[in-house]
C-alpha positions as CSV (number, residue, x, y, z in Angstrom):
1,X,105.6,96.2,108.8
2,X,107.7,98.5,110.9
3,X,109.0,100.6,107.8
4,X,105.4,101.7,106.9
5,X,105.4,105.4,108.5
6,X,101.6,106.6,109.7
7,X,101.2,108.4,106.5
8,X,101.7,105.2,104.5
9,X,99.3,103.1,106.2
10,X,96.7,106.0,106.0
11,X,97.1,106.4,102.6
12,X,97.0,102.7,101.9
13,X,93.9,102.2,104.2
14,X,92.0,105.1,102.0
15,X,93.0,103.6,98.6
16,X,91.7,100.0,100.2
17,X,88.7,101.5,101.2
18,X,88.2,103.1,97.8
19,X,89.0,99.2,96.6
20,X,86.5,97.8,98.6
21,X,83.4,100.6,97.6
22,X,84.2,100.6,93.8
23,X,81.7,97.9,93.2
24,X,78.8,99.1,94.8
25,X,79.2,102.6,93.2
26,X,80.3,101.1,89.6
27,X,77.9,97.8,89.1
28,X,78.5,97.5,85.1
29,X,80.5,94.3,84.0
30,X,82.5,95.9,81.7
31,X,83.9,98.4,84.4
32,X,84.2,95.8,86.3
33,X,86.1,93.5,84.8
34,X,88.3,96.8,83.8
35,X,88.9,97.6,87.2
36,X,90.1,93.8,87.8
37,X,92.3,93.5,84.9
38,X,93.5,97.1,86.5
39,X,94.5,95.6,90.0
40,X,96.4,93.3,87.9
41,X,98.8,95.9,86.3
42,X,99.1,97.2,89.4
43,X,101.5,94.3,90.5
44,X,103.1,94.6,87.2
45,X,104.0,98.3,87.2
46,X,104.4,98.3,91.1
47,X,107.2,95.4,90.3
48,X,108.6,97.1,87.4
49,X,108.4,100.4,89.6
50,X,110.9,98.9,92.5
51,X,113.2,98.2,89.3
52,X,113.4,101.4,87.4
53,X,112.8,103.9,90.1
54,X,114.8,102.4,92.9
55,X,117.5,100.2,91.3
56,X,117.5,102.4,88.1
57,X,117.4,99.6,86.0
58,X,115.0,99.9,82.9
59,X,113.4,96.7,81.4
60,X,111.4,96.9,78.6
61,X,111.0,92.7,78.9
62,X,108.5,92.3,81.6
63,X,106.1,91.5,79.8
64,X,108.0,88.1,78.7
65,X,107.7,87.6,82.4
66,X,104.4,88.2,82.7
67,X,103.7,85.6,80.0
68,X,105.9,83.3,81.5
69,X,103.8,83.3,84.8
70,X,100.5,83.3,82.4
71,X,101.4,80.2,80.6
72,X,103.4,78.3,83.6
73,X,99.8,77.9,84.9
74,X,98.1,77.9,81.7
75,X,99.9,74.3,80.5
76,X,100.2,73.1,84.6
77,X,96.5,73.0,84.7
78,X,95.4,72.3,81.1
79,X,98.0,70.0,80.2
80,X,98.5,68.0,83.8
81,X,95.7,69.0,85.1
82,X,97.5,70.2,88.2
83,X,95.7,72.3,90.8
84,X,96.0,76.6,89.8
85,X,96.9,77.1,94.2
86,X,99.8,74.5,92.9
87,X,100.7,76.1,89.9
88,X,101.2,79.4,91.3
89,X,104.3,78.0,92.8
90,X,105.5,77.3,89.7
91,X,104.2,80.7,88.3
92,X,106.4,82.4,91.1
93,X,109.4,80.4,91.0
94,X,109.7,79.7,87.0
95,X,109.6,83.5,86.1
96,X,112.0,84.1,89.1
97,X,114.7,81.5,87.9
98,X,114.7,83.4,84.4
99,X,115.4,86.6,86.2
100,X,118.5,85.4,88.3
101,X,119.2,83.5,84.8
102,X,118.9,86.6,82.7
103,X,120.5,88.9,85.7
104,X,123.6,86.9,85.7
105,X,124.2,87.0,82.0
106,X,123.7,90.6,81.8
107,X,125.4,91.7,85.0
108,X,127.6,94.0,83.8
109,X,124.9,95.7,82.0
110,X,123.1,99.0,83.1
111,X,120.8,101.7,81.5
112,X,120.3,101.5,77.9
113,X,122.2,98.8,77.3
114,X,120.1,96.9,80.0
115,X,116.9,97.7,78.3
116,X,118.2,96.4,75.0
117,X,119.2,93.3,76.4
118,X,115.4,93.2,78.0
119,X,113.8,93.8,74.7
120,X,115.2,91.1,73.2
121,X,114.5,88.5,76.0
122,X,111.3,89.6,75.3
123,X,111.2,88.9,71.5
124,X,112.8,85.3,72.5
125,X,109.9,84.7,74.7
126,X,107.1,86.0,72.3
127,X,109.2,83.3,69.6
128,X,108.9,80.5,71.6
129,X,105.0,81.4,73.0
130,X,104.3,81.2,69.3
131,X,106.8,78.2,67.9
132,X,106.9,76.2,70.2
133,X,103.2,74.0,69.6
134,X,103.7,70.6,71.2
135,X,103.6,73.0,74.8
136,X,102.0,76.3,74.2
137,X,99.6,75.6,71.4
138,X,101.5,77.9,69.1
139,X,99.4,81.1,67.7
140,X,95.9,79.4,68.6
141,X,96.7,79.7,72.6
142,X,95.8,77.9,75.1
143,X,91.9,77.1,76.3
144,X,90.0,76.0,79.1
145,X,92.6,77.3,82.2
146,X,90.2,76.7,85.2
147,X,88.5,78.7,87.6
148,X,90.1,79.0,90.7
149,X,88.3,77.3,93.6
150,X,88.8,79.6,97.3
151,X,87.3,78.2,100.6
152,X,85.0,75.9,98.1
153,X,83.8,79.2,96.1
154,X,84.3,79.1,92.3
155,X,85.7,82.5,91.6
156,X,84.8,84.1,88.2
157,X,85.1,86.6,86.4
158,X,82.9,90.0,88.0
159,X,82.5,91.2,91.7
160,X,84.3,87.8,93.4
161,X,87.0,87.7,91.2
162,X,87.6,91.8,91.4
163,X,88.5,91.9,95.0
164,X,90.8,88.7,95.0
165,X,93.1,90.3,92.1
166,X,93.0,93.4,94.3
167,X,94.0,91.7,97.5
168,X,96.9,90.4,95.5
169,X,97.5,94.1,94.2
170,X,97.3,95.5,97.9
171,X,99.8,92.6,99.4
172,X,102.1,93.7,96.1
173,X,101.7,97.4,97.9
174,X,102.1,96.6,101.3
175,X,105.3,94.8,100.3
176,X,106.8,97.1,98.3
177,X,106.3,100.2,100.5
178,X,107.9,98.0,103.2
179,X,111.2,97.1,101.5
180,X,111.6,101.6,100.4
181,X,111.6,102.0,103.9
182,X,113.3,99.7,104.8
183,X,117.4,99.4,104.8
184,X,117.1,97.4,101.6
185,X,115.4,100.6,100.1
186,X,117.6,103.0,101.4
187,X,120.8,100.7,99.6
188,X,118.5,100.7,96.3
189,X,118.2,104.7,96.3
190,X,121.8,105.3,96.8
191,X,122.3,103.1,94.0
192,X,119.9,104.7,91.6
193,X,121.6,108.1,92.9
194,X,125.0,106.6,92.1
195,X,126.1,103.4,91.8
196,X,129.8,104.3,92.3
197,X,129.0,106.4,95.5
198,X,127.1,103.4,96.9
199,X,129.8,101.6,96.2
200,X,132.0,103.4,97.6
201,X,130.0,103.2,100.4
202,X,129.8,99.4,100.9
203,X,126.9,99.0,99.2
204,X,126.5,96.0,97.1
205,X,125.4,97.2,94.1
206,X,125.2,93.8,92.2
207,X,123.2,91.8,94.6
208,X,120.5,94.6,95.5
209,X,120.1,95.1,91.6
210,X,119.9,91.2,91.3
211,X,117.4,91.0,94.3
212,X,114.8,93.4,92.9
213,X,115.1,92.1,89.5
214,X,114.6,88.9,90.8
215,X,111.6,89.9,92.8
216,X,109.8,91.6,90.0
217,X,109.9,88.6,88.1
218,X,108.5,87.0,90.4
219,X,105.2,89.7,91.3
220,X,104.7,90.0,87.3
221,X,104.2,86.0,87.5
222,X,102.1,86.2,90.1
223,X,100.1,89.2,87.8
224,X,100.3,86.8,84.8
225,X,98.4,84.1,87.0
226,X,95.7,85.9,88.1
227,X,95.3,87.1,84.5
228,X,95.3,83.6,83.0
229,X,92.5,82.1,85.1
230,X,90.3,85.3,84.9
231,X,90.2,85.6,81.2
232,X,90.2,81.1,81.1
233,X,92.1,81.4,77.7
234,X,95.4,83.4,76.6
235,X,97.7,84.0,73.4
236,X,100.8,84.8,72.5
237,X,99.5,88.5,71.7
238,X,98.7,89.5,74.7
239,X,102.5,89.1,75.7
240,X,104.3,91.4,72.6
241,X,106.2,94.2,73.1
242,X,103.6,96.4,73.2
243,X,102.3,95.0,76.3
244,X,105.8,96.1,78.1
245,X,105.4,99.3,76.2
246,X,102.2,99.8,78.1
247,X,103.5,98.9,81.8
248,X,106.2,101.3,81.0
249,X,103.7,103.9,80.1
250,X,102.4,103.4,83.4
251,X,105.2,103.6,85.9
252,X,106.9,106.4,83.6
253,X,103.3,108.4,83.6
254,X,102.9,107.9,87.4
255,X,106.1,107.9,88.5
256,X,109.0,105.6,88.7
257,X,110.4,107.0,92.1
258,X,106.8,106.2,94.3
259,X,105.4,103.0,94.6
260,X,101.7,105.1,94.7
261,X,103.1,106.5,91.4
262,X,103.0,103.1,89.7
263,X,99.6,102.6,90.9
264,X,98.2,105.6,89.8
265,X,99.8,105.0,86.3
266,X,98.4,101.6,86.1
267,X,95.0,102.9,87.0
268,X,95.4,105.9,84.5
269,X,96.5,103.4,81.5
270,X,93.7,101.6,82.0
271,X,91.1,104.7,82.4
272,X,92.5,106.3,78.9
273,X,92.0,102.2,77.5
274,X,88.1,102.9,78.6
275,X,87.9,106.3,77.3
276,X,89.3,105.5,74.1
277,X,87.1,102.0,73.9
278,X,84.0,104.0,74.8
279,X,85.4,106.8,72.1
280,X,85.9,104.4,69.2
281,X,82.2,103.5,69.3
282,X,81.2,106.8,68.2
283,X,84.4,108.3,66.4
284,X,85.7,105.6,63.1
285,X,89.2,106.5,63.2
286,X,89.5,105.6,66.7
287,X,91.2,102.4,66.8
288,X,92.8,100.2,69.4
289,X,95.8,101.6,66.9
290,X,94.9,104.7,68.1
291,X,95.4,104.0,71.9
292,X,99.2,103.2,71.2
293,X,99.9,106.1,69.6
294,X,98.3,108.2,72.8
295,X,100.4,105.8,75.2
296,X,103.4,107.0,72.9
297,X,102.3,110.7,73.4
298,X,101.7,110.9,77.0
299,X,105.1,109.0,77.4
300,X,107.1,111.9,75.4
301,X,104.8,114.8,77.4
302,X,105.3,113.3,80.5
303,X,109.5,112.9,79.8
304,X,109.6,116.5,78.6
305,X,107.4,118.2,80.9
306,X,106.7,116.2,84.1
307,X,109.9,114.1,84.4
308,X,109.4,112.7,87.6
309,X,106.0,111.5,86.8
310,X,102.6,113.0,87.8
311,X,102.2,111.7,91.2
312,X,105.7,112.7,93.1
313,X,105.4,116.2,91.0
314,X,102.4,116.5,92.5
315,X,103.6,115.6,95.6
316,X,106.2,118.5,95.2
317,X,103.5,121.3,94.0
318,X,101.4,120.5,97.4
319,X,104.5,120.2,99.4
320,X,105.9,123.9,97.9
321,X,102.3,125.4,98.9
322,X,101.9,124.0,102.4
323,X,105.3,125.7,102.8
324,X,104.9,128.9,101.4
325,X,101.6,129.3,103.1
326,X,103.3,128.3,106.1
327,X,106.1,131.0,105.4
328,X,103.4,133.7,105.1
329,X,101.4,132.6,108.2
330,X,104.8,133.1,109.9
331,X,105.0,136.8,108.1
332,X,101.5,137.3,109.4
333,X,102.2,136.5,112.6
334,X,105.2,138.5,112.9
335,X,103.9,141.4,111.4
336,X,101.3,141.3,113.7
């Protein structure tokens, strides 16, 4: 915890305490359960954050791996009737082995070609979630994933369930904003600066790459757990391209280069998913259709006018006024 500066843990202790006081300001189930499934892409685009903002590796396949992590425990605790604090092992570990699989394959691939590569592990995935019957139940999906079961509580979905994806969401957090100030995180920006420099350097490129890939995996597992044994029942839809398309959205609307930038576009993605819900039931045209093509618009506006994402650039606005009203207090003084 030593790499957290004071500023971190303020901000992180505000955004917990906002955490904690969202359900007694917002009691509806629907916003709710909205709020819940928004803690849970907050482990996916903080995971897919370390990868494309610090490693500078885009992947537009994470949400292959948050499928794998959904149905690892899905068929676990269906199918063998294995216990879901068991099967989140698995969900950890499974989705991690196919990322050091995948990794090693691709090593020599970076940037576009990378993402390519991503996509279509992701279209393999979606394949097999759908094909392959005898395990995943084939288009249908799977039913009846059990509650999970804490200190003898049954949590489900609502209040209970709410603050146990978040306290998964804030570990995620508290874990990322270690290793970016840590020495691993230094290595991982040096690389995303440039990879021949860090090279150069000493750095090894490879492994670092390897390591976050690997460890992104393994968070977007976790996120695919908790998502399984809230909504008791999943699909091969809920696992498409489109899905990765949206936890791009978020880290590229946020910001790739702060981990409080992927939060903030995870929770923005899934305020615009409200608005336009909430929208469609007064307006006909607006579809869920409708949704993707905003997710596609804010992605090109944000690219073309905010390309570092809205939280660092607002970051950099604030920074740019506390120094020029600091340069003018100076001016005062000196005049004076």
């Amino acid at each position: 915890m030593k790499g957290l500066q004071k500023s971190s843990w303020a901000g992180l202790l505000l955004f917990a305490l906002l955490v904690i006081i969202f359900p007694f300001i917002i009691t509806e189930s629907f916003y709710i359960t909205k709020a819940t499934y928004a803690g849970i892409y907050t482990i996916v685009a903080v995971s897919l954050g370390l990868l494309m903002g610090f490693a500078g590796q885009i992947s537009l396949g994470h949400a292959a791996f948050y499928g794998v992590g959904a149905y690892t425990t899905a068929v676990l605790t269906t199918t063998y009737d294995l216990n879901p604090w068991i099967s989140l092992i698995f969900s950890l570990l499974l989705p991690g082995i196919v990322a050091y699989i995948i990794g090693f394959t691709m090593s020599r691939l970076s940037g576009y070609y990378l993402a390519m590569a991503t996509l279509a592990f992701g279209i393999i995935v979606h394949v097999l979630l759908v094909e392959w019957k005898s395990v995943t139940k084939g288009a249908s999906g799977l039913y009846g994933i059990p509650k999970i079961q804490l200190f003898g509580y049954t949590l489900t979905q609502g209040i209970a369930y709410y603050y146990f994806a978040w306290a998964f969401a804030l570990i995620i957090i508290i874990i990322s904003l270690n290793i970016i100030n840590s020495r691993i995180g230094r290595a991982l920006r040096s690389i995303h600066g440039s990879e021949v420099a860090a090279s150069a350097m000493g750095v090894d490129a490879g492994k670092y790459k390897m390591q976050v890939f690997i460890l992104g995996a393994m968070f977007t597992g976790l996120a695919g757990w908790l998502m399984a044994h809230m909504s008791y029942s999943i699909s091969p839809t809920s696992f498409t391209l489109e899905t990765s398309i949206v936890f791009l959205a978020m880290v590229v609307l946020g910001g790739s280069i702060s981990v409080w930038g992927a939060v903030i576009g995870a929770l923005l993605i899934t305020l615009i998913g409200i608005i336009v819900k909430l929208l469609g039931e007064h307006i006909s045209f607006i579809t869920s259709d409708f949704e993707h093509v905003l997710y596609g618009l804010i992605l090109m506006l944000v690219v073309i006018f905010l390309p570092k994402g809205l939280f660092p650039s607002l970051m950099d606005l604030l920074q740019k006024k506390l120094v020029n009203s600091k340069k003018m207090k100076v001016s005062e003084d000196v005049q004076m």
